[in-house]
C-alpha positions as a LaTeX table, in Angstrom:
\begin{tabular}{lrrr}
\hline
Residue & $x$ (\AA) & $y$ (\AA) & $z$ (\AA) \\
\hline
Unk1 & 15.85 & 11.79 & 30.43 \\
Unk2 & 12.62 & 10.20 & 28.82 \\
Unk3 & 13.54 & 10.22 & 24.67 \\
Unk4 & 10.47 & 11.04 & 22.31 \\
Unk5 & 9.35 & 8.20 & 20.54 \\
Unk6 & 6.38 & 9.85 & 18.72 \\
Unk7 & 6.32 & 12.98 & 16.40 \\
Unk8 & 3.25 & 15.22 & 17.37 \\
Unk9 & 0.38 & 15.22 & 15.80 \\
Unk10 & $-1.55$ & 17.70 & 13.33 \\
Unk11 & $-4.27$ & 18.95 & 14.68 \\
Unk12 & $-6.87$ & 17.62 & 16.72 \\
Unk13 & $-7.42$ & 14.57 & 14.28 \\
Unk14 & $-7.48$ & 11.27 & 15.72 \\
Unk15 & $-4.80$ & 9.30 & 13.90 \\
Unk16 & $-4.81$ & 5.65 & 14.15 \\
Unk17 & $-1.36$ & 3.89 & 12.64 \\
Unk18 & $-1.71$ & 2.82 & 9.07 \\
Unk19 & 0.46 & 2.81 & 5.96 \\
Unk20 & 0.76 & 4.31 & 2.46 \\
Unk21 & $-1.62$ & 3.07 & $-0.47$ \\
Unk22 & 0.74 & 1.77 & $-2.69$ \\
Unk23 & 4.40 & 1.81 & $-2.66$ \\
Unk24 & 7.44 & 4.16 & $-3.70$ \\
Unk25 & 7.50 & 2.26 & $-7.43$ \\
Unk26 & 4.21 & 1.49 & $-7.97$ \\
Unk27 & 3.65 & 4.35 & $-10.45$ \\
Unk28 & 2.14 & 2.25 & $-13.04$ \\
Unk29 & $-1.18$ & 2.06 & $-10.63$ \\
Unk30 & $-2.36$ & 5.61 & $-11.82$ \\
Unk31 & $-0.65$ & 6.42 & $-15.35$ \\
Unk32 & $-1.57$ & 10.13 & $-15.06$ \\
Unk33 & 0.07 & 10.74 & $-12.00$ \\
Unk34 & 3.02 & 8.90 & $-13.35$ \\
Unk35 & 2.89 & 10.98 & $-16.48$ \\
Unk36 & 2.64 & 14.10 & $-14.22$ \\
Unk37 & 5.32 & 13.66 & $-11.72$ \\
Unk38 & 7.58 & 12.60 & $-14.82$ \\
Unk39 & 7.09 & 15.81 & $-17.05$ \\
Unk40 & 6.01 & 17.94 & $-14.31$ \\
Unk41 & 7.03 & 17.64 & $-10.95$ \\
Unk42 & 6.39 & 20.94 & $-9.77$ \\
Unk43 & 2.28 & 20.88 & $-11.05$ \\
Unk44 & 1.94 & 17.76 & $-9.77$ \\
Unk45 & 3.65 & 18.93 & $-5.90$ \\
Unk46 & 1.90 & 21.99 & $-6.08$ \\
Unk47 & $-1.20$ & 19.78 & $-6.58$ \\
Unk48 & $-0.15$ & 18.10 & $-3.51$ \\
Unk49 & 0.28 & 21.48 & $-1.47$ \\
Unk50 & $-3.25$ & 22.60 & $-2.27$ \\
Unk51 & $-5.58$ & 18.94 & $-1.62$ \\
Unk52 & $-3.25$ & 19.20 & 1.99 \\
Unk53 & $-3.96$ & 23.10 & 2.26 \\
Unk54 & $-0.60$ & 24.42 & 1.78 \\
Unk55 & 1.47 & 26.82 & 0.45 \\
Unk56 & 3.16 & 25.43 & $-2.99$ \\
Unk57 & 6.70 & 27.35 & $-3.08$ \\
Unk58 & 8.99 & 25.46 & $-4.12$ \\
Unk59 & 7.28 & 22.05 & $-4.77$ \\
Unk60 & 7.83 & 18.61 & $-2.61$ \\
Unk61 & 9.39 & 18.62 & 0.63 \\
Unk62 & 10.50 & 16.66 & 3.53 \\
Unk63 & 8.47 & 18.87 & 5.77 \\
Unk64 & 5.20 & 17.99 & 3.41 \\
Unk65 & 5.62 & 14.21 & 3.35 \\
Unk66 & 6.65 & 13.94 & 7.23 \\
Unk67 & 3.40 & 16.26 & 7.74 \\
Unk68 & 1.18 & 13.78 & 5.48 \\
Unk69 & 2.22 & 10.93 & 7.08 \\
Unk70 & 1.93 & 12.20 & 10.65 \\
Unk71 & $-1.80$ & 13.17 & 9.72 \\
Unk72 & $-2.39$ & 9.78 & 8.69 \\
Unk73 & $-0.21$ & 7.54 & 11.41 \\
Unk74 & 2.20 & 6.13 & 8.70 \\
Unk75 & 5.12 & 4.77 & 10.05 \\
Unk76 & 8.73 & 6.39 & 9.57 \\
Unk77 & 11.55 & 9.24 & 10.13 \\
Unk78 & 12.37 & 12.52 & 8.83 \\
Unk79 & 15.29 & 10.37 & 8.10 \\
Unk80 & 13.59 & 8.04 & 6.09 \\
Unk81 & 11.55 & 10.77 & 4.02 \\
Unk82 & 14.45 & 13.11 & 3.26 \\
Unk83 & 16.18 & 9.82 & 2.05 \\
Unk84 & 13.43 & 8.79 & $-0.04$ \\
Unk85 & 12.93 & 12.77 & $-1.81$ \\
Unk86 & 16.76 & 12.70 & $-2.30$ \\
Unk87 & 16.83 & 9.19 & $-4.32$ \\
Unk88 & 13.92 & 8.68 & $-5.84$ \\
Unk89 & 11.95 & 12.28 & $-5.97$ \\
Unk90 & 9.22 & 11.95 & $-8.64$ \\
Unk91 & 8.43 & 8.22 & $-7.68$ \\
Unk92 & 7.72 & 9.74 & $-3.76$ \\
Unk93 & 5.53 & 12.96 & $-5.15$ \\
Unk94 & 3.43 & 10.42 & $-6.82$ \\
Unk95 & 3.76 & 7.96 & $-4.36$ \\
Unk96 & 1.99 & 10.85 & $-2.23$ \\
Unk97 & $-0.47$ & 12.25 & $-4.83$ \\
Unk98 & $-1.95$ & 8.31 & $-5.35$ \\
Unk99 & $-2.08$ & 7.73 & $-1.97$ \\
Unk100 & $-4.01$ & 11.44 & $-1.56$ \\
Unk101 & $-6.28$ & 10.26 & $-4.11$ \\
Unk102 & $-7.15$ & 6.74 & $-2.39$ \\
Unk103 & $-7.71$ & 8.38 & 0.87 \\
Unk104 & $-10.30$ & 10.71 & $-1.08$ \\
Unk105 & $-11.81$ & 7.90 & $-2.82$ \\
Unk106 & $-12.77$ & 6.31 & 0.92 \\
Unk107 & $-13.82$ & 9.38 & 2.06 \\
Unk108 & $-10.75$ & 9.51 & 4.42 \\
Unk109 & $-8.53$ & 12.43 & 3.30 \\
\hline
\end{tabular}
């Protein structure tokens, strides 16, 4: 039996392995987000859901973070990202949103 040791990709996208923009607690980096994801989560995931093209129902999920970093080659697990939303959920959503908003800024998103 031959074990998968890749998730699929999105798309047709070429996807070259990179890594997030800044890290999990680096929130002071972009104090609106911060500000955002503290007093509202759900805006702030929701703004998430539309700059990826989804559906905002019920704000951040595992499924949208594994999906993001897929599209962009960041290394980790479904494991890892339902770990991170479970401890630390409004340092990952703007973990995300800063690292959309890089991307954008380079023209890469």
């Amino acid at each position: 039996m031959n074990p998968i040791i890749s998730q699929p990709q999105h798309g047709t996208r070429v996807v070259t392995v990179s890594d997030w923009q800044t890290g999990v607690f680096d929130c002071c980096d972009d104090i609106g987000i911060c500000l955002c994801g503290t007093f509202c989560p759900l805006c702030l995931s929701c703004q998430i859901a539309s700059d990826m093209d989804e559906f905002c129902l019920c704000g951040a999920t595992v499924a949208m973070r594994t999906l993001y970093r897929t599209r962009y080659g960041i290394p980790g697990s479904i494991c890892n990202d339902f770990l991170c939303l479970g401890c630390f959920p409004n340092c990952v959503l703007c973990q995300l949103k800063r690292d959309i908003e890089k991307r954008k800024a380079m023209n890469t998103f």
